[in-house]
Each structure stands twice: as structure tokens, then as C-alpha cells.
GULUMTI-111889 format. One record per residue (C-alpha): residue in three letters; x negated, y, z. Coordinates in steps of 0.2 Angstrom, whole numbers, plus 5000, padded with zeros to 4 digits. Layout:
alaXYZ;...
//
This chain:
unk503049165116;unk504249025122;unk505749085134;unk504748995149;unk503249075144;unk502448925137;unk501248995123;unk501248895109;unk500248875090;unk500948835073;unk499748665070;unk499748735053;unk499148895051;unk498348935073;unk499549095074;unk500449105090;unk502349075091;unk503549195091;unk505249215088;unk505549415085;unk504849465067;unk505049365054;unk503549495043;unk502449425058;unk501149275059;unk501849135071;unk503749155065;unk505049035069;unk506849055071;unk507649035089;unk508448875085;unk507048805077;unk506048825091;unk507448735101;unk507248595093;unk505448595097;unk505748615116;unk506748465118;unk505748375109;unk503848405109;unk503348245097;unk503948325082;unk502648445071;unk503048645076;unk502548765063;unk502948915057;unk504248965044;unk502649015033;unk501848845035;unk503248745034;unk503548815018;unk502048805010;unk502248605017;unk503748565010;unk503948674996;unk502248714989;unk502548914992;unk501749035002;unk502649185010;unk501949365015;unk501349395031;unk500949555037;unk499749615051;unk499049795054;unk497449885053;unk496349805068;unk496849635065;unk496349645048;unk494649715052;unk494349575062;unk495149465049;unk493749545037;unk492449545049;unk492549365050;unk492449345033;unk490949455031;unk489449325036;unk490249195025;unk489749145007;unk491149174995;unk492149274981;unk493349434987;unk494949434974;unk495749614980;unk497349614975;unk498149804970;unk499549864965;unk499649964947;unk501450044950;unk500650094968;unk498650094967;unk498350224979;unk499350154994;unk498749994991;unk496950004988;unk495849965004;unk494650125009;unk492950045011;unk493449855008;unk491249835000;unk490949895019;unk491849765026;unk491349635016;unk489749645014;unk488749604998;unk490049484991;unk490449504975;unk492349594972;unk493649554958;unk494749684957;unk496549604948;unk498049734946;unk499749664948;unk501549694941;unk500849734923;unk502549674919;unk503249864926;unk502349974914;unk503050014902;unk502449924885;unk501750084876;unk500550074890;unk498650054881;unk498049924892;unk496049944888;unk496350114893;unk497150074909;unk495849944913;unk494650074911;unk495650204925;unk495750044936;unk493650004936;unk493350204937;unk494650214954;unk493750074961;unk491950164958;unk492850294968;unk493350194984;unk491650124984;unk492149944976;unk490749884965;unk492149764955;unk490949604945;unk492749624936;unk494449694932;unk495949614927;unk497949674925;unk499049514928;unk501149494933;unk501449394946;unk503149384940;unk503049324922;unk501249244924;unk500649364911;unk498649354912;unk498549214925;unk497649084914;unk496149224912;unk496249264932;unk495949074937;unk494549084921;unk493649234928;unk493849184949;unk492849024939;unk491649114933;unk491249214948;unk491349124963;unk490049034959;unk490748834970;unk491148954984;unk492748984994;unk493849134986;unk494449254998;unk496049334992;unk496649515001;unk497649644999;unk499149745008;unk500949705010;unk502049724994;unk500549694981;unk501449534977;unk499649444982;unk500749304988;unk501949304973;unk500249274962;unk499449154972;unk501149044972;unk501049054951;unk499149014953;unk500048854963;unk501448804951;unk500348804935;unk498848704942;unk499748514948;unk498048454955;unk498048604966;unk499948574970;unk499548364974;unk498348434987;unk499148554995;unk500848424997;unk499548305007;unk498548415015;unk498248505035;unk498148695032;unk496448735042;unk496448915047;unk496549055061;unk497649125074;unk497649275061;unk498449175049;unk497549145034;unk498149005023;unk496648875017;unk497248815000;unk496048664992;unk495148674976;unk494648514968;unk492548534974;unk492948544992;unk493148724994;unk494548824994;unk495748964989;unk496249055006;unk497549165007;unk497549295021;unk498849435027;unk499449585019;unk498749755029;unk500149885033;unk499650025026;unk500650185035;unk500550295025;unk501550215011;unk503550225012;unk504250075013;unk503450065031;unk504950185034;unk506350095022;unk507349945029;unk507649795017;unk508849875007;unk508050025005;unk506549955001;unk507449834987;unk508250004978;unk506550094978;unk505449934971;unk505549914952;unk505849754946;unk506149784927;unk504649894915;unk504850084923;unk505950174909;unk505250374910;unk506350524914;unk505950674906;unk506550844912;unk506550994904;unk506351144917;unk506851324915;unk506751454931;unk506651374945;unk507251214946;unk507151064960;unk507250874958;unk507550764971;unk507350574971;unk508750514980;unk508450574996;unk506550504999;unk505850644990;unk505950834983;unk504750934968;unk505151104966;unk504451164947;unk503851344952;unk503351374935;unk504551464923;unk504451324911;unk503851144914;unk504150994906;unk503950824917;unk504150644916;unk504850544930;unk504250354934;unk505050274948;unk506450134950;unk507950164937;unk509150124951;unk508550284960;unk509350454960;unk508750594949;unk509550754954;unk509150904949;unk509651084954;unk509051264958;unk507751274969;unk508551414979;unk510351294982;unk508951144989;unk508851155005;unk510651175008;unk510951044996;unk509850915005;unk510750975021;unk512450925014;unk512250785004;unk510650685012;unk511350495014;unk512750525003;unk512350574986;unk510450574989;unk510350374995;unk509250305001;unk509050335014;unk510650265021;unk510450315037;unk509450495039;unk508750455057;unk507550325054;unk506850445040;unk505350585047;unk505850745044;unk505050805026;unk503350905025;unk502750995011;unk501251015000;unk500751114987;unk499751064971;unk499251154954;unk498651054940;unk497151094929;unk497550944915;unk499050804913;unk499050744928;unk500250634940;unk500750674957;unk500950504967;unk501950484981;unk501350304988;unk502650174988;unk503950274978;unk502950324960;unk502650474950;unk502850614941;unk501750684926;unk501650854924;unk500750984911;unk499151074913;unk499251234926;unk500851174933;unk501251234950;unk502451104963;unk503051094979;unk503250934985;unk504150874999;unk504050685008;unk504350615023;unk503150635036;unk501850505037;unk501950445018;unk500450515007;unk500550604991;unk498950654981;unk498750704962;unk497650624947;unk497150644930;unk498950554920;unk498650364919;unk500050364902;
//
């Protein structure tokens, strides 16, 4: 919305202007739009658009839960192929709880990102296995699974193959929430295919006021990119910018292992608490190496946390945008990992009791160890 209430659309991409989120369709900065007002014969897109013009990359935007529905439910009557986007360090926050219903009948390639995080001991047929089974369970009937990096292009060659394959001259539909790096992959997809590049330098951007990016194949039909959903429940929903870059790994998750006697708490940084009630546990910890691993008695904990929350236990820096911590409680009947979405894990040993405390909002569930 303009200043005199002028509502105005980004020619590129149909999103309506704004001004105040950048993580937002429709963003443009203040003196952008400036420019724009005094004078109207100049092309007005968004900062998204008008990146993917002038330099061939498309940025993340994000939109919640009803606007993607109705992003999906638009999708649903059309002819085309789903390319759902996860991600491995964080599978279960950024899966999409009945994405089949939404979709319809259209076939569903599942492709797991940041394969570059695990760590290389990681047996990849194995994993592939877990990632097919966990789709069976949210009630994706994947054609296909595939683990790629974004970041080193690790596997990319055998996506573009297998989207080929499937789609079968039909548009391809790619979706997935925020922080999958769905758009970091679709600007690799960009950069290693020059036709695809020559057309997107000369070409409109069709789409919708949801903001959906319409990238041309060379048979007329395209690639579209759509939005990332916010899921709630992960934590970085909670972390600013800083935060959120101290608690996402970049570099293969190096595991730290604990040997615990009587009683003993971790806490990762301040996001997170297990206390081991078992005499005698032995766990392994993956999450960001930049993150704090302390560990102390569990009976000194909660005055520990009280004392040194935003100090030593950082992030978070500042402890009142953070929701108080709840607790649950889980037992383990084999190896098994207890994922806290957005942060990572912890594998503990068969019968293992833990008390697990995150901030309020953010889930945490357990499953059978994936290393």
C-alpha cells in the first residue's frame, strides 16, 4: 500500500506492493517506491522480480498457512508435476501434512536438500529408504526420491533428469516451506541450464498476486516457483536473523557425543534442554557446531538457565522474544533420535528416559535413528 493509499501490483510477479516485510510478496524498499511515484512510466516490481530480471536469481518468499492452501488449491485442477522440496537436517518441520490432499492425483517427487550437511559416513541408499518410508507416512505417494545440495549442486543433473522423466510436457510445480533452500536449488537448476537462463533475461514473469514465479522450459511450459509456507511450529519462526544464522548449519554436522553418569542435563545454548534420567546414557548431538553444548547436573539446571540464559546460553540474545520452555517426556524402545524442528537432534540408546524442554510453540517428536 502506497502512502496515499494507492494500491499498486508488481507487473512482474501480480503481488501487491508493500513496503514493510521484506520475507513478504510485493516488497519494495521506501525509496524505491519513491522513485516510482514521481514517475509512473518506469516498470515497478518487486525486489523479487527485479532480481530474477536483472540478475537471473530468485529470492524466498514466504506466506502462511491459508494463503498457501489457496495457492495449492489453484494448482489442484491443473495438469502438472509436484517437485516437494524437504529438508533432511529438518524433515519433520518441513514436510507438508497432507500435501496428496491438496493436490490431487498429480504425481509427487520428493527431493531432499542440504545432503551437503550430513555427515559423509551417512549410507545414502539407506537414507533414501527412510526418506520414501516418511513420505508413506504423511500420505505422499512419492513416483520418486531424490537427496540433492543446493549448495554444492550435488545430484542436480539427476533431479533435472528425473523432473524429465515425470512430468511427462507438463508444467512443474515446485513447493515447499521456508528455509528448505527450494529457491537456492531452483537458482542452481537456472545457472547450469543457459537456455533456461536466455529465456528468463527476455522474458514477462506470468503469475499471481500469491506470488509464484513462471520460469520457461524450452516446450512452452514452465518451471514455476511458488512461496515458502511458514510452518509455526519450527524455531526459527521465533529467531531473528542472527539467531537463525547461528542455529543453521552450513558446513557437514560434526556429532557430539556425551557420556552421561547420574543425572546430567545438556542445554543447547539457550534454545533447548535434555535432562538424561537414566543412570547411564550415552548420546550423540547433531546440531550447528557454532552452537552451545553445556552440560551440567540436572538438579543445578533450572538455576543455571535462570542465571546465565542470553549470556552463556546464546542464542537467544534477547530472552523476551523467546516463549517460555515447556516440557515433554519421552522413553525410547530402540536407537532412536529426538528432533526438535528447526534446531536438530539427539540420538539416544534403547530404553532411555529424557526430559526435554523447548520453547513453546516449536515441536519435538522422536523416531527410529536415521545414522
Amino acid at each position: 500500500m502506497t502512502e496515499n493509499d494507492e494500491v499498486l501490483y508488481c507487473i512482474g510477479c501480480g503481488a501487491q506492493i508493500q513496503t514493510e516485510d521484506k520475507d513478504k510478496p510485493g516488497f519494495v524498499q521506501q525509496s524505491t517506491l519513491n522513485k516510482y511515484l514521481e514517475d509512473d512510466s518506469k516498470e515497478l516490481l518487486c525486489k523479487r522480480c527485479f532480481r530474477l530480471r536483472n540478475y537471473n536469481e530468485i529470492t524466498d518468499v514466504n506466506i502462511d498457512d491459508d494463503e498457501f492452501l489457496k495457492l495449492l488449491d489453484s494448482i489442484s485442477s491443473k495438469k502438472g508435476l509436484i517437485v516437494n522440496v524437504v529438508d533432511i537436517f529438518d524433515y519433520e518441520g518441513s514436510v507438508i501434512p497432507g500435501l496428496q490432499r491438496f493436490v490431487g492425483d498429480k504425481n509427487i517427487l520428493v527431493v531432499g536438500n542440504k545432503l551437503d550437511l550430513l555427515p559423509r559416513s551417512v549410507n545414502q541408499n539407506k537414507l533414501l529408504n527412510w526418506l520414501q518410508q516418511k513420505s508413506k507416512e504423511n500420505g505422499i505417494k512419492s513416483i520418486g526420491q531424490l537427496m540433492v545440495s543446493a549448495q554444492t549442486g550435488a545430484n542436480v543433473d539427476k533431479l533435472m533428469q528425473m523432473i524429465e522423466k515425470y512430468r511427462d510436457g507438463q508444467d512443474v510445480y515446485v513447493v515447499g516451506t521456508t528455509n528448505t533452500g527450494k529457491s537456492t536449488l531452483i537458482n542452481k537448476i537456472i545457472s547450469e541450464n543457459s537456455d533456461v537462463k536466455d529465456l528468463i533475461t527476455t522474458s514477462r514473469f506470468p503469475g499471481t498476486t500469491l506470488d509464484r514465479i513462471d520460469i520457461p522450459l524450452d516446450d512452452g511450459h514452465f518451471l514455476i516457483d511458488t512461496p515458502g509456507i511458514i510452518h509455526k511450529y519450527q524455531l526459527a519462526h521465533y529467531l531473528n536473523e542472527r539467531e537463525l544464522k547461528a542455529v543453521t548449519p552450513k558446513k557437514p554436522l560434526r556429532p557430539a557425543t556425551f557420556q552421561l553418569r547420574d543425572g546430567q542435563t545438556i542445554f543447547v545454548a539457550g534454545l533447548a534442554r535434555f535432562d538424561f534420567l537414566d543412570e547411564k546414557s550415552n548420546v550423540v548431538f547433531y546440531v550447528n557446531q557454532g552452537l552451545v553444548l553445556h552440560r551440567t547436573k540436572t538438579e543445578n539446571a533450572d538455576q543455571f538457565y535462570e542465571k546465565h540464559i542470553g549470556e552463556i546460553l546464546n542464542p537467544p540474545e534477547d530472552i523476551s522474544t523467546l516463549p517460555e520452555l515447556k516440557k515433554e517426556e519421552f522413553t525410547s524402545h530402540s536407537r532412536s533420535d529426538i528432533v526438535i524442528y528447526g534446531l536438530g537432534w539427539v540420538t539416544i540408546p534403547a530404553n532411555c528416559k529424557v526430559r526435554v524442554f523447548v520453547p513453546k510453540g516449536v515441536s519435538v517428536s522422536i523416531r527410529d535413528a536415521i545414522i
